[in-house]
N, C-alpha and C positions, 0 to 999 in steps of 0.2 A: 842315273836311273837304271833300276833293272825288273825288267817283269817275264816273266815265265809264267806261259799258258798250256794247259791239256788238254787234250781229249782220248777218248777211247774207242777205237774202231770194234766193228761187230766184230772180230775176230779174239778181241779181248787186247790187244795190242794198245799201247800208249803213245801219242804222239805228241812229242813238244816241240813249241815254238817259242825262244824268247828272243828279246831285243835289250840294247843296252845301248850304253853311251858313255862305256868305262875307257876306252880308249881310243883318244884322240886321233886325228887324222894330218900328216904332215903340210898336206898342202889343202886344208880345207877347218875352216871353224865349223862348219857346223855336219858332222855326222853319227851313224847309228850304226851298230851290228846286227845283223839278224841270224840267228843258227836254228838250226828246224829239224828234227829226225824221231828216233825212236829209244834214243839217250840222249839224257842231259850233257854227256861229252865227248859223242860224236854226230856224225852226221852233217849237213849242209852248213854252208856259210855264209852271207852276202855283206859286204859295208856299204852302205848307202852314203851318197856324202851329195849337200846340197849350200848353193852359193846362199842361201839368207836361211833364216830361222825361220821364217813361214813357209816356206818350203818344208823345210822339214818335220814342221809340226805338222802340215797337212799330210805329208806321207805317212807318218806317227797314228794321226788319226784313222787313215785309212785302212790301212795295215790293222789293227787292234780291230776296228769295226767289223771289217772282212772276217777276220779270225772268229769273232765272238758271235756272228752270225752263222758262223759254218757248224759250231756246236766245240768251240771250244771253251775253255772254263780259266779263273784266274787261279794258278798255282801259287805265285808268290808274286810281293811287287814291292820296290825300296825305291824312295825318290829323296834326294836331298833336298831340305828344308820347304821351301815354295815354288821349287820344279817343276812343272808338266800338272798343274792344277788342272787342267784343262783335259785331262785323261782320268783322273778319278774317278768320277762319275759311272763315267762309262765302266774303269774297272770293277767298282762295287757290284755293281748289277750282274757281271759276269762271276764273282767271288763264291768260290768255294766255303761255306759257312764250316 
């Protein structure tokens, strides 16, 4: 899974936020990246890593809700096959047409 979200502050400045779950965690099944800044490749970093999968899909939910209420928007988003159904929705509504 990978999604990348904007926004644009009143200064004209772009902020992005994405998450992923491209790379594995050695001591944990189930975790996420999050990196956030003013490029897509620098700025902040965090891995989340959680002992069960509802866990982490509820942090997953949380996170994206937060964000998409603050006034951020969907920039792009790939998910393998029947991955994270459970965040579509939500992503569409926030989608950049």
């Amino acid at each position: 899974m990978m999604i990348t979200l904007y926004k644009t502050d009143r200064q004209g400045r772009i902020h992005y936020y994405s998450l992923d779950d491209r790379q594995g965690h050695l001591f944990a099944n189930f975790t996420f990246t999050v990196s956030w800044g003013t490029t897509l490749t620098a700025g902040r970093e965090k891995v989340h890593v959680f002992d069960t999968r509802r866990e982490m899909d509820a942090k997953l939910q949380r996170l994206i809700r937060d964000r998409v209420s603050s006034g951020y928007r969907v920039l792009y988003s790939y998910f393998r096959s029947q991955e994270y159904r459970y965040l579509r929705p939500v992503l569409r509504k926030a989608a950049v047409s």
